[in-house]
N, C-alpha and C positions, 0 to 999 in steps of 0.2 A: 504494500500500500504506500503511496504518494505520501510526504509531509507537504502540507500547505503553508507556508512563512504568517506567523502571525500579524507580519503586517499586512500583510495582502489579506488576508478573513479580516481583519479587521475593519480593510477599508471596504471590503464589499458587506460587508455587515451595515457600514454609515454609508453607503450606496442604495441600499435597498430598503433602508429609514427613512433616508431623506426623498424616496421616491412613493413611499408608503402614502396614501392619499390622507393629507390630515384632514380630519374630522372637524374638527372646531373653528373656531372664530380667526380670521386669519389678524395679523400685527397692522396696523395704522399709525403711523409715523405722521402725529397729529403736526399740523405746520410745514408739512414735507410732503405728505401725500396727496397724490390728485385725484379730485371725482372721475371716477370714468364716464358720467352723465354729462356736467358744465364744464369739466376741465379747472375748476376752481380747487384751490389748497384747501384740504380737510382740516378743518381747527381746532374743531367742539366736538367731544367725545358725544355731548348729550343728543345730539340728530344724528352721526355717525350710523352709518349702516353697511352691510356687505353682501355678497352669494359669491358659492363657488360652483361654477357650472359639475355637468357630470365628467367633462373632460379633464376636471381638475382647475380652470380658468378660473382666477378672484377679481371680482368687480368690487371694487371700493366707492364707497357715496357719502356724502355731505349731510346726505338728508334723507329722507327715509321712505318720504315721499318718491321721490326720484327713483331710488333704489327700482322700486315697484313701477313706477312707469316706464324707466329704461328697458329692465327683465322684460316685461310687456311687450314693449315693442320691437326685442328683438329675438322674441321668444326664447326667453332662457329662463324665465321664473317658475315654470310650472316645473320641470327637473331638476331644478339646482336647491342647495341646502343654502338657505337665510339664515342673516343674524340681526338686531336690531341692538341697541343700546337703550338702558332704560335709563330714562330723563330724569330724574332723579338718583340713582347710584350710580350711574356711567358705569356699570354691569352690562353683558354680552347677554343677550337671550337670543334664545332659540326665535325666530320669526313667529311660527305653528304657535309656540306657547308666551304671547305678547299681549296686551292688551292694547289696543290703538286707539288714540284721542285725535278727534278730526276736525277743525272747526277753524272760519276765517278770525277767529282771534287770537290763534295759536301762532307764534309768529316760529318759522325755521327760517335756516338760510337760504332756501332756493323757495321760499311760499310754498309750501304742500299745505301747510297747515298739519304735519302727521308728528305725534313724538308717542315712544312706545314706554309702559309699565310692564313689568314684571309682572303685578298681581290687580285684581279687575278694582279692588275697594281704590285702591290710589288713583288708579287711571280716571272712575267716574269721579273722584274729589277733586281733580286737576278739571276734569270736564265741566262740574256745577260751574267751579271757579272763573271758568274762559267760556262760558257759554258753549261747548263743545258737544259733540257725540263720543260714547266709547262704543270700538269695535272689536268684534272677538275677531280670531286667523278667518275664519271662513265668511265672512260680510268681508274683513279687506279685502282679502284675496280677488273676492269678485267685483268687488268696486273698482280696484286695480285694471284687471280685467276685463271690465265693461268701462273703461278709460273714467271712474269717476271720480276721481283723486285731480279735480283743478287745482291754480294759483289762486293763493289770497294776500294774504298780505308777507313780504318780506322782510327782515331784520336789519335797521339801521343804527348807525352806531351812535351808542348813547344808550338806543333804548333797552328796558327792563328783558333781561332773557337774551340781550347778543354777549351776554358772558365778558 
């Protein structure tokens, strides 16, 4: 039998890792990274959003709204795995398990009016607050989908929420 040089298993070992399809939320290099939507720098964890298609491809967004409109249009959202940021902890969630606040009072960086909660009680307490709707995965999903995720208002600096 062959010996195999421990360096050589070792670098096809971190060859075959690093080819390994991660599962999770990919890195955003807030200040550095660009939307793949507007082409605008990612700043604000708190709209931050992502998918990683099934070929492995990461789309990074600014906004969460976008996210879902982009996926849409170019048909990558129904296969690919989402993550949204929750607007309060700048925590990753799952897309599927988010709670979405929609409403033209809700100010993001590209106007979706979309920011995601973790858990439904905060999302409707953010909502009463902003005059807003919450949405479970499956109402986004298809409002996405039947394009109804308009512009409302955008974030100018100064105001309450451009961070």
């Amino acid at each position: 039998m062959k010996k195999i040089p421990l360096l050589t298993l070792a670098l096809v070992v971190f060859a075959l890792a690093s080819c390994g399809g991660d599962d999770g939320p990919p890195d955003i290099s807030y200040g550095r990274d660009i939307c793949d939507s507007c082409g605008m720098v990612i700043d604000d964890p708190r709209f931050a959003s992502a998918y990683r298609t099934p070929g492995g491809e990461v789309r990074k967004f600014d906004d969460a709204g976008s996210m879902f409109e982009y996926g849409t249009q170019n048909g990558e959202i129904e296969d690919s795995t989402l993550w949204v940021h929750d607007y309060e902890t700048e925590d990753w969630i799952a897309a599927e398990e988010a709670w979405y606040v929609l409403g033209p009072e809700v100010q993001t960086p590209m106007a979706s009016g979309v920011v995601a909660f973790s858990d439904e009680e905060r999302a409707r307490s953010f909502a009463e607050s902003s005059g807003a709707e919450v949405l479970g995965w499956d109402e986004m999903a298809g409002r996405a989908a039947q394009g109804g995720l308009s512009p409302v208002t955008t974030i100018e600096p100064g105001d309450p929420g451009s961070g």
